[in-house]
C-alpha positions in Angstrom: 25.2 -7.7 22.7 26.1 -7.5 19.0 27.8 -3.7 17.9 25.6 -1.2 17.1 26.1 0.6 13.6 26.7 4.2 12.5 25.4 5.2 9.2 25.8 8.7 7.8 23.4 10.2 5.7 23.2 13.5 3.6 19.9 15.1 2.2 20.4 17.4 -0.4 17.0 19.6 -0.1 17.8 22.4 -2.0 18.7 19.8 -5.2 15.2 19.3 -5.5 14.7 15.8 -8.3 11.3 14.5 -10.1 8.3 13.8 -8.6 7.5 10.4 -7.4 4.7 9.1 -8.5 1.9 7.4 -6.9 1.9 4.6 -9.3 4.9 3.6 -7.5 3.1 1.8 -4.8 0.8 0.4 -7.1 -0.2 -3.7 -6.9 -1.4 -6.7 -9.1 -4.0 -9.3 -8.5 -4.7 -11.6 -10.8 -6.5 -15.0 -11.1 -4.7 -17.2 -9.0 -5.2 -18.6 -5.8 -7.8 -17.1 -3.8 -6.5 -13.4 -4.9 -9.5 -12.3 -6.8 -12.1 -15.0 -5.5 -12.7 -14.7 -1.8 -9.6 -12.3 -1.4 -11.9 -9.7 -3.4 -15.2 -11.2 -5.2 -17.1 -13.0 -2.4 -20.4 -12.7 -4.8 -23.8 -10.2 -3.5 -25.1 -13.4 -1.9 -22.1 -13.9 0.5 -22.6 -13.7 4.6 -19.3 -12.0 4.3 -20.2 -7.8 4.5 -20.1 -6.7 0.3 -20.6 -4.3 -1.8 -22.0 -6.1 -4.9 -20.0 -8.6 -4.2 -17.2 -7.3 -3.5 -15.3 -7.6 0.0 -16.2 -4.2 2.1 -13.1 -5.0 4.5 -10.6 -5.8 2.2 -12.2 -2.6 0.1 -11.3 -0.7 3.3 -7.5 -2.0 3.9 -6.8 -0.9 0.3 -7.9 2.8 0.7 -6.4 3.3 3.8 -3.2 2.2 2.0 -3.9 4.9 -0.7 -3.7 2.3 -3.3 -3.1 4.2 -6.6 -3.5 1.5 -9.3 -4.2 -2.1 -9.5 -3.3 -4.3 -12.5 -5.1 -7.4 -13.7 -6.2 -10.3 -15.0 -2.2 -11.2 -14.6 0.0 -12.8 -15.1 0.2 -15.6 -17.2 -3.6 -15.6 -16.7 -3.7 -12.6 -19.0 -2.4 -14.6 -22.2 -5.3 -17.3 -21.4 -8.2 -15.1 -20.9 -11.0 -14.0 -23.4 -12.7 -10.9 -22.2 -16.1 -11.5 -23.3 -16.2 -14.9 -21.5 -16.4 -12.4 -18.3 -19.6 -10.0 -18.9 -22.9 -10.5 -19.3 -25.5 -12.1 -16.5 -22.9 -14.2 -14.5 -25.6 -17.2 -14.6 -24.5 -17.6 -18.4 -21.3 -17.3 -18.4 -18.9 -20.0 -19.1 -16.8 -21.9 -16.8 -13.0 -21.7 -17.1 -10.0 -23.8 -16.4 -7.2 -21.7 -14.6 -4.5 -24.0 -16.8 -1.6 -22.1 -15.4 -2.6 -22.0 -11.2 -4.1 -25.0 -9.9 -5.7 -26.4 -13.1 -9.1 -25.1 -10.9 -12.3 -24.2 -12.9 -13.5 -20.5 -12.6 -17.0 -19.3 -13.1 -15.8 -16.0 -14.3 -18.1 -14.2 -12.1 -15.3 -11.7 -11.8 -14.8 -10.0 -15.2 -14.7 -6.6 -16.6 -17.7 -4.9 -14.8 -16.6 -6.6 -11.2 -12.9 -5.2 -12.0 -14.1 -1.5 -13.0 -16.4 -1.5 -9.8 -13.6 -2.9 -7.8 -11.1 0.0 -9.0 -13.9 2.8 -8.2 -14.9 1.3 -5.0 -10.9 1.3 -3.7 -10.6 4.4 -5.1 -7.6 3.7 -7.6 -7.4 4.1 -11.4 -7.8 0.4 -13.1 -4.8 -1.3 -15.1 -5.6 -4.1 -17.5 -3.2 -6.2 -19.1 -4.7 -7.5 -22.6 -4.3 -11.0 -24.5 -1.1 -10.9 -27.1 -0.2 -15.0 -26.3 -3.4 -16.5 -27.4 -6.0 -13.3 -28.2 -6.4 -11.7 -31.5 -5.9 -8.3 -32.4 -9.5 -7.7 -32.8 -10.2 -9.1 -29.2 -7.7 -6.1 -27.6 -9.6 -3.8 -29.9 -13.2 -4.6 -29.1 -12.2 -5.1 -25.4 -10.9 -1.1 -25.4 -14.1 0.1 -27.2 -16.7 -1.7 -25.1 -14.6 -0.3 -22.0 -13.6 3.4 -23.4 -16.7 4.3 -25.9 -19.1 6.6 -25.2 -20.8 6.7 -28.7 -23.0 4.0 -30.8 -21.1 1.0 -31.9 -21.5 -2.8 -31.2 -19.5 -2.6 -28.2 -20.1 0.2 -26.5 -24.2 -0.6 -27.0 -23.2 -4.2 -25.6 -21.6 -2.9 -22.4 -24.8 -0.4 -22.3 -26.8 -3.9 -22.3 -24.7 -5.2 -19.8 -25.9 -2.5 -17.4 -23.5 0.4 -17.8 -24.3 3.7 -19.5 -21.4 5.6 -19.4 -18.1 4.1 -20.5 -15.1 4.2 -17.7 -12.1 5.6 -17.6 -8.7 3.2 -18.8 -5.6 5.0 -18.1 -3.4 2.2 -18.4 -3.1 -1.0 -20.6 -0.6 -3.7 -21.0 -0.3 -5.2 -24.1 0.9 -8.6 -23.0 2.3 -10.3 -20.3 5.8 -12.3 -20.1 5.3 -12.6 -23.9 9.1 -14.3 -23.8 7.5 -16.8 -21.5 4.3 -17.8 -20.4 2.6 -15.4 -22.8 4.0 -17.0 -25.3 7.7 -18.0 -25.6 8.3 -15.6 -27.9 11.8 -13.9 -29.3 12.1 -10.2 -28.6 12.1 -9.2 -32.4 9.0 -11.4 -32.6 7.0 -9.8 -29.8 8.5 -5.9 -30.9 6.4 -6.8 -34.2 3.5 -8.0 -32.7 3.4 -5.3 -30.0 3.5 -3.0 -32.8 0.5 -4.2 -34.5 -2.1 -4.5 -31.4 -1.3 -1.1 -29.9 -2.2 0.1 -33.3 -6.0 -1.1 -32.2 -5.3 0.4 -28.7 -7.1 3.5 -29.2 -7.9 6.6 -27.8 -11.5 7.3 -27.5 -13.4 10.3 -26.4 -11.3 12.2 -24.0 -10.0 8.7 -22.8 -6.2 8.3 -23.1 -4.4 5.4 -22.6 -0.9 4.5 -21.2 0.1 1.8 -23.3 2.7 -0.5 -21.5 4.7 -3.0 -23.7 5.9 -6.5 -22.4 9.2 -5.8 -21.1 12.5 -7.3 -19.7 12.5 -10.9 -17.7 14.9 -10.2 -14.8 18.5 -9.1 -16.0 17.5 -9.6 -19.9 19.2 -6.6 -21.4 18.9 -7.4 -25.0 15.1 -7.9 -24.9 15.5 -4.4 -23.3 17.3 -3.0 -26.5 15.6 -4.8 -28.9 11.7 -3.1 -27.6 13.4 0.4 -27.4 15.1 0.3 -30.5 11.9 -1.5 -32.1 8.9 0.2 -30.6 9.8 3.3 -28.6 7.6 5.4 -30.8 4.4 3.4 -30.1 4.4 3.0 -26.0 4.5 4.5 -23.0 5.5 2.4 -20.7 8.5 -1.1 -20.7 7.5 -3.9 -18.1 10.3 -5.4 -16.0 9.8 -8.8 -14.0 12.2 -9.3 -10.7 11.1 -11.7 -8.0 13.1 -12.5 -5.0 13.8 -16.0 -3.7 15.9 -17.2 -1.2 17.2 -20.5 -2.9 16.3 -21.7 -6.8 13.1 -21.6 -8.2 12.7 -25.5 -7.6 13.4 -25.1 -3.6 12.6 -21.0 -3.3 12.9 -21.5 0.6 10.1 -21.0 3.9 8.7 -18.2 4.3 8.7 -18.4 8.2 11.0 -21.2 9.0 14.2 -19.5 8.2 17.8 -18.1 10.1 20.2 -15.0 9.7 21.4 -16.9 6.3 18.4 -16.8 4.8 17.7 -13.1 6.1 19.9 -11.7 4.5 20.3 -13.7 1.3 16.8 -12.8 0.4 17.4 -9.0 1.0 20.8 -9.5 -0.7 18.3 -11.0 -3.4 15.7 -8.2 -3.3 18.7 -5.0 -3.2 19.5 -6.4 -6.8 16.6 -4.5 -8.0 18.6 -1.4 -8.1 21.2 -2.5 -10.2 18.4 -4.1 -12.9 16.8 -0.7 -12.8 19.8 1.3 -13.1 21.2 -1.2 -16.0 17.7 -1.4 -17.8 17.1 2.8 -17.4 20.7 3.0 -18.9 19.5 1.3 -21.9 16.4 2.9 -22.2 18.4 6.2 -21.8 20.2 5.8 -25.3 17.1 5.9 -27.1 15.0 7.9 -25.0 17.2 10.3 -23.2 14.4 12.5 -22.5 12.9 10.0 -20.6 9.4 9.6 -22.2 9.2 6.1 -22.2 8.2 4.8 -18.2 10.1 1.5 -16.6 6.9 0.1 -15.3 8.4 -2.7 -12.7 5.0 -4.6 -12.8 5.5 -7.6 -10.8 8.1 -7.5 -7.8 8.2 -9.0 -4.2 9.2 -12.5 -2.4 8.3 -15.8 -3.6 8.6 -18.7 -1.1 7.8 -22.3 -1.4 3.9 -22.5 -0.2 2.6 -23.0 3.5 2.2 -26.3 4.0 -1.0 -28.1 3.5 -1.7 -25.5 0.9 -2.6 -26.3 -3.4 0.7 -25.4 -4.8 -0.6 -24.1 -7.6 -2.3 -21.4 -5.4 1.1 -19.3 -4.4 -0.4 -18.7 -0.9 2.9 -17.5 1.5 3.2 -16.0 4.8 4.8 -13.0 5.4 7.3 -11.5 7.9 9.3 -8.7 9.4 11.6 -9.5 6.1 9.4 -9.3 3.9 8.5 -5.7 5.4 12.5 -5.0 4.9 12.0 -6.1 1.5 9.2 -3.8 0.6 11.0 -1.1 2.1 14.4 -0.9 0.5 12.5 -1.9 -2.9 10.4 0.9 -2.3 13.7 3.2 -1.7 15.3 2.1 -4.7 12.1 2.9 -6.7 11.5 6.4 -5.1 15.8 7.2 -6.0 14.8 6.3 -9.4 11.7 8.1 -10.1 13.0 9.9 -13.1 12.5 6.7 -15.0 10.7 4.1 -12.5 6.8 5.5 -13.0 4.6 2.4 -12.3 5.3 -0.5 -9.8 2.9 -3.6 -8.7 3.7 -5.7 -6.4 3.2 -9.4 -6.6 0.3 -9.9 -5.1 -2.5 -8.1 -3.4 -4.8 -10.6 -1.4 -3.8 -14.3 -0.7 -0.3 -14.6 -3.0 2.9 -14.4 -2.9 3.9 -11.4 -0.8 0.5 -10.3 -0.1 -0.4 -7.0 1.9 -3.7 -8.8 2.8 -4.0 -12.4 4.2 -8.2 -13.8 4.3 -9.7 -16.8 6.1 -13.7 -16.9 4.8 -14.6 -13.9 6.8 -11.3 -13.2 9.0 -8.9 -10.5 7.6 -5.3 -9.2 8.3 -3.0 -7.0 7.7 0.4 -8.2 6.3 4.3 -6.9 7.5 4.2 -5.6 3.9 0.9 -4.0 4.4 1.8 -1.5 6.9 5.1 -0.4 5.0 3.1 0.4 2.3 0.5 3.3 4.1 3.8 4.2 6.0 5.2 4.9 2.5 2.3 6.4 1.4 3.4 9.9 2.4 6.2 9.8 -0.4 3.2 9.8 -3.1 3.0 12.7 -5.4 6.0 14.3 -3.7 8.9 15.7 -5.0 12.2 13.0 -4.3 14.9 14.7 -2.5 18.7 13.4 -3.5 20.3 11.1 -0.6 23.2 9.6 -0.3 24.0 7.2 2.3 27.4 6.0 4.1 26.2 2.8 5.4 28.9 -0.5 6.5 28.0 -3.4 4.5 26.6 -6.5 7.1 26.1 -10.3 6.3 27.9 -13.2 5.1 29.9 -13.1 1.8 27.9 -13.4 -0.9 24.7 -12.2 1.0 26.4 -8.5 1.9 23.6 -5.7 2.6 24.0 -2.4 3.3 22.9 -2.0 7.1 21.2 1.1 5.9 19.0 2.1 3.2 17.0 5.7 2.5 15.1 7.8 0.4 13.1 11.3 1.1 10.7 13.6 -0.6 9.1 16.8 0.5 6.0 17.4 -0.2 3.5 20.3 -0.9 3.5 21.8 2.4 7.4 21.5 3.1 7.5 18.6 5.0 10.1 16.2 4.4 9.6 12.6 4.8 12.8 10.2 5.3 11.8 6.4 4.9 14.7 4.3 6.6 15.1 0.5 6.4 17.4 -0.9 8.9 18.6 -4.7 7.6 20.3 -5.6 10.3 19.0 -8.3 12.6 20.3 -8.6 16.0 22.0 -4.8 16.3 20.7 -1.1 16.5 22.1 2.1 14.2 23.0 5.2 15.3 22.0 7.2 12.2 23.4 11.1 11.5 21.3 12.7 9.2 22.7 16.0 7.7 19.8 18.7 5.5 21.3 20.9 3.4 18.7 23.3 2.2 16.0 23.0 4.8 16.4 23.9 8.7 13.6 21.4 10.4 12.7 22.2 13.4 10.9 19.5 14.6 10.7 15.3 14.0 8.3 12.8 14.4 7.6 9.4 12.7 6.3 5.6 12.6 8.5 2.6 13.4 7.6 -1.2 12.2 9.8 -3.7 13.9 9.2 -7.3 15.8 11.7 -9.1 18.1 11.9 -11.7 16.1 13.2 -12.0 12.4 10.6 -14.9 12.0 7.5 -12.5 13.2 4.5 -12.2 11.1 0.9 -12.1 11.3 -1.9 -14.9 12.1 -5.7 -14.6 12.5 -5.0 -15.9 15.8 -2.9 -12.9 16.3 -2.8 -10.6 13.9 -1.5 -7.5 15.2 2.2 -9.3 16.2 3.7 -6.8 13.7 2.5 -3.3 13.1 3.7 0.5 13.3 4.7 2.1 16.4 5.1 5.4 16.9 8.9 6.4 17.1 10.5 8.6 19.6 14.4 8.0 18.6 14.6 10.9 16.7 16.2 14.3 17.6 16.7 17.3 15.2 19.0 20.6 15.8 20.7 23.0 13.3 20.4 20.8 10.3 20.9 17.6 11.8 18.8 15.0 12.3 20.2 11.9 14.9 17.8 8.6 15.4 18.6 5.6 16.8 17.3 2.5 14.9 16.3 -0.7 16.3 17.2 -3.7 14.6 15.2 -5.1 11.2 13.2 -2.0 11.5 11.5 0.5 8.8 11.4 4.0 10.2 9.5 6.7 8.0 10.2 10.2 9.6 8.8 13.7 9.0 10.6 16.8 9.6 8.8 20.5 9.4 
């Protein structure tokens, strides 16, 4: 039997930090794979149960998840795609080819109207990502006024011939995506420029007031970082960052099932590098914005694995285990301990890609690893972050060292305090003191997602292989909290 670890832990209650918002657990789908066709659009004519055309279970999963925002039409599929090709009777609109994922043709069946129904149907507030790479200024500014107008004008009578009245809501826009890659190849002093000009055509309308969220850094790219802030800080709102975690390169990324302790922990070793990119791109963006106005919006983050077999590798489709649950949940630490600058977050991706909290088979759906520590999570949104600090032994081979414990802890509007703990090691327990100053909890209770295998995930054969538990290792007296964690486990606890 392997040692079990001790990990200290001290919750400063009284030190009370920002509030974390919801947008943290936010997600992405774009066009790719079967994401946005058959993951969400299954069309009004589909056997599979819709709500004009749209997937009623899937609709389901995502508010039970309290999904806050979703992001689309990418991705690189953002810098390809012309708005107006998506509105109008879907009978007459034109066929696409998907050049980036799969070279596949699209119907475009899915647009703008299927996208805004979609966002009011899960119950989360709609983030678009408009065309800089190969769309025109005028493009991002008709798009905004036949979405946001409520008045008389070309576009806001064309959406009103398209079948809707009232104009929606946009809280959030991207101008841009991976504009120093697939959107575009472009240099950082080249994109500050043309980010400059097409927000200018980003505008407010009515009561409507948009988010605007500039391209941002690629991974550990600190001078693209410094050249946005020092260039366009005055005209955004938010800065993008990109981080994807892989277990090898990006030519062999590794299984996502077939894989031992090594690989364990060298994609968690992988995925903990998030908090030094945050805290190293927040430093930056603290010299010229100390008062923190300008958001670190990490808009695409999560696992990416070579594709299950027999699969169109152009399609992304992965599985999804216990580690990609670990993943989720230390991200999700590091993004709640940073909430002072970290204000959006979308994981990569929501149905059917990459690491997915939804997996569909024509009708069959299930629930991902990832899924579950996502509405376990859920209770940290909108509450106020509580500082932690953690003593935690470092576990794993050299070059792949973890912490064995990760944390992070609100309270929210009635007092409660919610601790999420991930648990990274694989084959030992943790016996985990918990000391609140500021707070005298009486009581404990919580959730506990684990599998007895590192490998565990989800089929539609089986699909319940790996979901919460209830979790009765928990004890709290006189300040101090003492749980006992089984291996690769998340554990979110509440204490009143």
């Amino acid at each position: 039997m392997a040692p079990m670890t001790t990990a200290r832990i001290v919750i400063d209650a009284g030190a009370k930090g920002p509030v974390i918002s919801p947008n943290i657990y936010g997600h992405f789908a774009e066009h790719l794979g079967r994401c946005v066709y058959e993951g969400l659009w299954v069309g009004e004519k589909s056997r599979i149960p819709n709500v004009r055309g749209i997937r009623k279970d899937v609709v389901a999963a995502l508010r039970k998840m309290k999904l806050p925002v979703l992001r689309w039409p990418g991705g690189c599929f953002a810098d390809e795609y012309h708005w107006m090709d998506g509105i109008g009777p879907r009978a007459k609109r034109p066929t696409i080819v998907n050049t980036h994922w799969g070279g596949v043709t699209e119907n475009n069946h899915f647009g703008t109207h299927e996208f805004m129904d979609l966002c009011d149907q899960a119950g989360c507030a709609p983030y678009v990502c408009g065309n800089v790479g190969s769309g025109t200024v005028r493009e991002m500014q008709q798009w905004v006024e036949y979405v946001t107008f409520g008045g008389k004008s070309p576009m806001a009578d064309l959406r009103r011939k398209h079948g809707r009245k009232e104009p929606w809501k946009l809280p959030y826009f991207g101008v841009g995506n991976e504009n120093w890659g697939c959107g575009g190849n472009m240099r950082p002093e080249y994109y500050a420029d043309e980010y400059r000009r097409y927000q200018t055509y980003v505008r407010n309308f009515g009561d409507n007031r948009i988010f605007k969220i500039a391209c941002g850094p690629n991974d550990d790219d600190r001078y693209w970082t410094e050249v946005l802030m020092r260039e366009a800080r005055g005209q955004m709102q938010g800065l993008s960052l990109h981080m994807y975690s892989l277990v090898g390169g990006w030519e062999d990324k590794g299984s996502a099932t077939a894989f031992d302790e090594s690989g364990w922990f060298k994609l968690l070793a992988r995925g903990l590098r998030m908090g030094e990119l945050v805290a190293a791109h927040a430093a930056i963006m603290d010299r010229f914005d100390p008062q923190k106005k300008v958001a670190l919006v990490v808009d695409e983050w999560g696992s990416w694995y070579n594709v299950e077999k027999g699969t169109n590798p152009g399609f992304l489709y992965q599985q999804n285990t216990v580690r990609d649950a670990l993943l989720a949940g230390v991200t999700l630490n590091i993004f709640n301990n940073h909430a002072d600058r970290v204000r959006m977050a979308n994981i990569a991706q929501l149905v059917n890609v990459l690491q997915a909290v939804v997996l569909t088979d024509g009708a069959k759906m299930l629930l991902t690893p990832t899924y579950h520590v996502f509405e376990m999570y859920a209770v940290h949104q909108g509450a106020t972050q509580l500082p932690v600090a953690v003593e935690a032994p470092g576990i794993g081979p050299e070059g792949a060292k973890v912490p064995a414990v990760t944390a992070s802890a609100s309270v929210d509007a009635g007092g409660r305090i919610h601790l999420s703990l991930c648990h990274l090691d694989p084959g030992a327990a943790a016996d985990v003191e918990v000391r609140i100053q500021g707070a005298g909890p009486a009581t404990v209770s919580g959730r506990v997602l684990t599998a007895p295998a590192i490998q565990a995930h989800n089929t539609f054969a089986k699909p319940s292989t790996v979901k919460p538990a209830a979790f009765t290792g928990a004890t709290v007296a006189a300040g101090v909290l003492r749980a006992s964690l089984p291996p690769r486990s998340v554990v979110v606890l509440e204490l009143f």
